[in-house]
MIFI-340624 format. One record per residue (C-alpha): residue in one letter; z, y, x. Coordinates in steps of 0.25 Angstrom, whole numbers, padded with zeros to 4 digits, always signed. Layout:
<pts>
aZYX...
</pts>
This chain:
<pts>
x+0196-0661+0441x+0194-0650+0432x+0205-0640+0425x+0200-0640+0412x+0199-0628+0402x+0201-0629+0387x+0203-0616+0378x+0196-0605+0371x+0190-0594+0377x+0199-0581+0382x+0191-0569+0390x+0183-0575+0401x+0190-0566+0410x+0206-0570+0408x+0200-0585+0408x+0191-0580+0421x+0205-0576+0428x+0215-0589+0421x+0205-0598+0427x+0204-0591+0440x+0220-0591+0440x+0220-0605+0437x+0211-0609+0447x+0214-0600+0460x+0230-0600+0458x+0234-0616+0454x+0222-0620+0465x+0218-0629+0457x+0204-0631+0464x+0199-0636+0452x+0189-0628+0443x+0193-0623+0431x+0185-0629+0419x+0184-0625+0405x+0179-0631+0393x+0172-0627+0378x+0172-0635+0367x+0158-0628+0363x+0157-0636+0348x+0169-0630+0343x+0166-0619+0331x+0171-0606+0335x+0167-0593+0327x+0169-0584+0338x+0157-0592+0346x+0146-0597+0337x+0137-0605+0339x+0123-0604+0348x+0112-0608+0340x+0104-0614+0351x+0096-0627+0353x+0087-0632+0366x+0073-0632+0362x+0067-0647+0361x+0058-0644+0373x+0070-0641+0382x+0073-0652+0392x+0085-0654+0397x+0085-0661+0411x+0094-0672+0411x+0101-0665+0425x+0102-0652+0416x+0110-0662+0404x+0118-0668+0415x+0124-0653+0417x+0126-0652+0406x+0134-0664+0402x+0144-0659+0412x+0145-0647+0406x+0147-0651+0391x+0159-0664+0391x+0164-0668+0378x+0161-0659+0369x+0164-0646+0378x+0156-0637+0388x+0163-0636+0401x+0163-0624+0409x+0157-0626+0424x+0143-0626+0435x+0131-0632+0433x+0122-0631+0445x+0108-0636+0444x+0097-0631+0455x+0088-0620+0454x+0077-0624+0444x+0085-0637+0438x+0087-0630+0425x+0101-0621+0424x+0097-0612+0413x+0093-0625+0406x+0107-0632+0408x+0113-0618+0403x+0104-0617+0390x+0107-0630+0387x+0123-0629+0388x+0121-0615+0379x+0113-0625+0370x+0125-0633+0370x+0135-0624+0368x+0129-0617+0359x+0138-0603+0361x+0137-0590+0365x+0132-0590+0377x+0132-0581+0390x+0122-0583+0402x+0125-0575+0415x+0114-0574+0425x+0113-0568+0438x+0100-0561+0434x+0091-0556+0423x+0080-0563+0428x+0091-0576+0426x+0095-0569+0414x+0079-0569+0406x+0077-0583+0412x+0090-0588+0404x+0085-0582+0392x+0072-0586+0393x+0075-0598+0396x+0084-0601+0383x+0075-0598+0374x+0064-0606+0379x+0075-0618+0379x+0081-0615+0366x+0078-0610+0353x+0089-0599+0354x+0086-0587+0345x+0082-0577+0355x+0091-0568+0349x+0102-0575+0353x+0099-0574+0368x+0103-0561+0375x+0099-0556+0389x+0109-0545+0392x+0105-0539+0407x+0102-0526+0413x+0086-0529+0411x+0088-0535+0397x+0096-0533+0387x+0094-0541+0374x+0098-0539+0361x+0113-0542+0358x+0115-0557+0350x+0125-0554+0340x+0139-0558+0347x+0146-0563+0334x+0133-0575+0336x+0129-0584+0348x+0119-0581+0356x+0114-0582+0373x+0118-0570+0381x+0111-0570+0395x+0118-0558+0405x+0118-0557+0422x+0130-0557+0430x+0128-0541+0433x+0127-0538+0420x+0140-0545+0414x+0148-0544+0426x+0146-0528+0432x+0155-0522+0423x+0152-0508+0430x+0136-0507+0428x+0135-0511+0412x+0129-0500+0403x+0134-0496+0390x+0127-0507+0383x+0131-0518+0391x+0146-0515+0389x+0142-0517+0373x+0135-0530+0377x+0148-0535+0386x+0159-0530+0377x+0151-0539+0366x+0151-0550+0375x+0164-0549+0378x+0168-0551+0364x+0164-0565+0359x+0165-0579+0364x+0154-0585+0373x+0152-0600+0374x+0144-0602+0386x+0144-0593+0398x+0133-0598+0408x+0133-0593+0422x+0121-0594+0427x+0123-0593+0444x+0135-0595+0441x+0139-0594+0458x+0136-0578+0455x+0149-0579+0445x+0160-0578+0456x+0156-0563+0461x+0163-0553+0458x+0155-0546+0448x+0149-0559+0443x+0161-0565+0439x+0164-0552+0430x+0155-0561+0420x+0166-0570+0417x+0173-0561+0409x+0164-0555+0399x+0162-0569+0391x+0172-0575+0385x+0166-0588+0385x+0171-0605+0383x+0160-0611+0393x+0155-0607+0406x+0145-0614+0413x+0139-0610+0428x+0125-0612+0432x+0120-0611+0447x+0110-0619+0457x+0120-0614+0467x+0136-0615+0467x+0136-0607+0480x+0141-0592+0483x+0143-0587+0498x+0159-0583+0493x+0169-0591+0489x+0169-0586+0476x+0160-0599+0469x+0174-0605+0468x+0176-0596+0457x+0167-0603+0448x+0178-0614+0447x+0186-0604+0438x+0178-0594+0434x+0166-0605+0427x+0170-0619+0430x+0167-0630+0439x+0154-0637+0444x+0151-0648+0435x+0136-0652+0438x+0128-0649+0449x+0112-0656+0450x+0106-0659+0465x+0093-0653+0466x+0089-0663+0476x+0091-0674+0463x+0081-0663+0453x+0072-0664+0465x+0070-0678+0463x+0069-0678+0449x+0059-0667+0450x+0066-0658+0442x+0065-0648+0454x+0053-0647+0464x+0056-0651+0478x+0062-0642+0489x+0055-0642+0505x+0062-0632+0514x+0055-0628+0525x+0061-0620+0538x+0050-0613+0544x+0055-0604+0557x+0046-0591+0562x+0050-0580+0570x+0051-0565+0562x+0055-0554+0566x+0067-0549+0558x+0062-0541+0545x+0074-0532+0544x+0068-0523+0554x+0053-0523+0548x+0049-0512+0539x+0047-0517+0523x+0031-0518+0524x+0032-0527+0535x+0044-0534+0531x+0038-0538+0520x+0024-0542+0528x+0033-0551+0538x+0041-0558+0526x+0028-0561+0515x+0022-0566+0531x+0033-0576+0533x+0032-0583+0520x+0017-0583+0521x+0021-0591+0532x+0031-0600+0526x+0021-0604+0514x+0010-0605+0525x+0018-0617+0533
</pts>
């Protein structure tokens, strides 16, 4: 079973630390799950005006995620994970559409972070004002914070407290002031480091929901997610999309050959033996 969460929002970091109290002290071994009753009217978080586009599908995989998410009325707070190419920045757009909030999107890149914003304006009709890419490449133009809107950050640029310029600070000390709605974490298992997890204390927000292909970290630390984002409630097979044709079929193929060991070659060289061994592999 799960311990379920009812209340309004306090910092993100003292409910962070109650969680994490409740969870590692009474051994529950339960996560901890919490939940946000999204269509009550609240002056402090107005409303997203956002709406999918009529050309956007949503796979019935994709709407079968989300029905585990949103029950009753409210958004629960917990992992989604769908293989690589199934669609998770689909399934995220879409539970901000739900939603409708202030929303917050953590990548683990820039690259991740202009493929969400892309992305959600190609699948909504958002005013592209409203959407903000805040990173050390790109840094957008504020949305005013007393409105909703979209703001898309990286991990290393929320969470390293010790490398933020002047302007950033501004930025995060504005962030830290208002309520969120949804706080997606895209690779989510990356939230458990150290400085990752930092993240979790700038937003105050009601809902968070965790997006991955792969719940997996070589520590022990993906435990942590119990507490720190909620439990696993869906996961796809991608064998199952495979055969639905939603993704294109896999053929791996061990192909053995003798090399000599490339840490002792000089670059040039190095680079001739590797771009040799893949002509090899594509050849057979």
């Amino acid at each position: 079973f799960f311990l379920m969460i009812r209340r309004p929002p306090r910092s993100t970091q003292s409910r962070s630390s109650a969680a994490s109290d409740v969870y590692k002290r009474q051994e529950l071994n339960n996560p901890l799950q919490e939940e946000y009753d999204y269509k009550v009217e609240n002056a402090n978080n107005p409303t997203l005006k956002i709406e999918l586009r009529p050309t956007t599908r949503v796979r019935h995989y994709q709407e079968r995620a989300l029905s585990r998410m949103f029950v009753s009325g409210r958004a629960r707070s917990g992992i989604i994970v769908l293989p690589c190419g199934a669609g998770k920045t689909l399934v995220g757009i879409s539970a901000v559409n739900k939603v409708k909030k202030r929303t917050f999107i953590f990548c683990n890149g820039s690259v991740s972070v202009d493929q969400w914003y892309n992305e959600t304006l190609k699948f909504t009709d958002i005013d592209r004002k409203r959407v903000v890419r805040f990173t050390s490449k790109k840094s957008d133009e504020m949305f005013d914070l007393n409105e909703a809107g979209i703001l898309i950050s990286t991990y290393k640029m929320v969470g390293d407290i010790k490398k933020r310029s002047a302007k950033a600070e501004q930025i995060i000390s504005k962030v830290k002031s208002v309520e969120w709605g949804l706080l997606i974490l895209d690779e989510v298992q990356c939230v458990p480091a150290n400085m990752f997890r930092n993240v979790m204390t700038v937003a105050k927000s009601h809902c968070k929901l965790g997006l991955t292909a792969t719940l997996i970290r070589e520590d022990n630390k993906i435990e942590d997610l119990n507490y720190l984002i909620g439990p696993k409630f869906y996961e796809e097979n991608w064998s199952d999309l495979v055969n639905e044709g939603y993704l294109a079929e896999v053929q791996c193929i061990e192909i053995r050959r003798y090399m000599l060991s490339l840490i002792h070659i000089s670059e040039p060289t190095r680079l001739l033996s590797i771009s040799y061994a893949v002509f090899c592999l594509k050849k057979k």
